[in-house]
N, C-alpha and C positions, 0 to 999 in steps of 0.2 A: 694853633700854629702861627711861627710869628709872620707876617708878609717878609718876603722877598725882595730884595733891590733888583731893582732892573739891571740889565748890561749896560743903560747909557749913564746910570747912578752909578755904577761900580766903577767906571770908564772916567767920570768927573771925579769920585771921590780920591783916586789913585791918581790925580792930576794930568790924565791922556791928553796927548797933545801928539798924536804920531808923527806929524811933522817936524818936531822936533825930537823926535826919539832919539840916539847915537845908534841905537842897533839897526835901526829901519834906514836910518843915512849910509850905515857901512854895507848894510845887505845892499840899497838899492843902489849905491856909488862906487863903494869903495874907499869911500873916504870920509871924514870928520876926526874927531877927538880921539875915537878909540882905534884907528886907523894904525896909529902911532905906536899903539902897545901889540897887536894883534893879526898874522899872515896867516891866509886861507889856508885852509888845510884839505877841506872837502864841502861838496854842498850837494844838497838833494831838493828834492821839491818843495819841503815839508822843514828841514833845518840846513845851516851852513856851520860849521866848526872853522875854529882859527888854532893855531899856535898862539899861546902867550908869549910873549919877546921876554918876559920873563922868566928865565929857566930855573930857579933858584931852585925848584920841585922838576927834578928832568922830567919833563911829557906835561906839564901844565898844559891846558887848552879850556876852551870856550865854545858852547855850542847854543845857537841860540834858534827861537823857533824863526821859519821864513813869515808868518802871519804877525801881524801886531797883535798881540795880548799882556793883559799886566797879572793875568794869572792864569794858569792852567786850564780850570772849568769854563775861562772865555774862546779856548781853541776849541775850533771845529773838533765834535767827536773824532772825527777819524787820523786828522792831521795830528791831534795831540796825542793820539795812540803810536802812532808813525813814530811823530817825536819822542815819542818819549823810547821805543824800542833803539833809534837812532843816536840817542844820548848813551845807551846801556851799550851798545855794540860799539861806540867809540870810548867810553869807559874800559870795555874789554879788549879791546886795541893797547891803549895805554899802558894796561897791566900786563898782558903780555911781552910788552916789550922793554918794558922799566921795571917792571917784578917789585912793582912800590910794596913798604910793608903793610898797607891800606892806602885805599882810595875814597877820596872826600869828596862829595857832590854837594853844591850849596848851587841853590838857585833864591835866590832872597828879593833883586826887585825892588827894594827900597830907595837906593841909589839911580838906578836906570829902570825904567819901568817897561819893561820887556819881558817874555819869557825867556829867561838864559841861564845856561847852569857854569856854572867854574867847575873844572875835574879838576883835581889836586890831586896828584900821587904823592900821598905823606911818608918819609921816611925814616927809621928808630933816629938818624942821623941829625937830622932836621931842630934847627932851636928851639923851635917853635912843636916840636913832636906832639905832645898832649894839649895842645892850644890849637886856634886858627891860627890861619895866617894874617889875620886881621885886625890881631891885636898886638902887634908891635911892627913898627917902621921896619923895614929893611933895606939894604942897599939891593935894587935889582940884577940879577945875574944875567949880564945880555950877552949875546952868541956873535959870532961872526953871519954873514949869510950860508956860506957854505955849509956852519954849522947845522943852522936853523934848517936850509932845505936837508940837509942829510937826516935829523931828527922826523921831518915832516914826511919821507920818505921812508923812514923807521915804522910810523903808526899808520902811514896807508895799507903798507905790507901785507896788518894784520886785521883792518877792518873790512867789513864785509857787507857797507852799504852800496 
């Protein structure tokens, strides 16, 4: 059996620097870099969800866990069980209320080294339909505010954390 990495080896090799996370600044502040792109939507003990300012997929959003981890098996058992039911039940928010013709979960971490997932409600309509959204530039769809709290009012509706 091969040895194991520690948590503080998995923690250096994913280059952990929680202090500098964007996710850990916007949980604990409200503010930094992604501040910019991203409006509360709901938050629990366990994860906080945002609206993307990006609407280009109506019902885009963000959920990320409230714990610093750069991967899943580093959340507390119970917390990452929470989360992860908390991701699915705002996943189901979503669809209910944007009836996307599929919904895309990517949590990848590469970039920001947080536990966070992107919900995408992709749609047959969509340029990008059979692709990410990640492979080609686009112009961002941004909302007015009334817009944005009306949507964010739309997927409270239907969530049920």
């Amino acid at each position: 059996m091969m040895p194991q990495p520690s948590t503080k080896t998995l923690e250096i090799q994913a280059g952990f620097k929680e202090d500098q996370c964007q996710y850990c600044q916007l949980i604990e502040t409200g503010d930094g870099p992604l501040a910019e792109w991203f409006i509360k939507l709901a938050e629990t003990r366990t994860s906080i969800a945002w609206l993307h300012k990006d609407q280009l997929w109506p019902g885009r959003c963000v959920v990320a866990a409230r714990q610093h981890a750069t991967e899943l098996f580093l959340l507390e058992p119970d917390a990452c069980q929470t989360h992860l039911r908390e991701m699915v039940g705002l996943a189901e928010a979503i669809q209910r209320e944007f009836g996307a013709d599929k919904l895309n979960y990517e949590c990848l971490g590469n970039m920001i080294q947080h536990v966070h997932w992107h919900l995408i409600p992709r749609y047959r309509w969509d340029f990008l339909w059979r692709r990410t959204i990640w492979e080609e530039a686009h112009e961002p769809e941004l909302l007015g505010d009334r817009d944005y709290e009306e949507r964010i009012d739309r997927i409270r509706a239907h969530l049920r954390w």
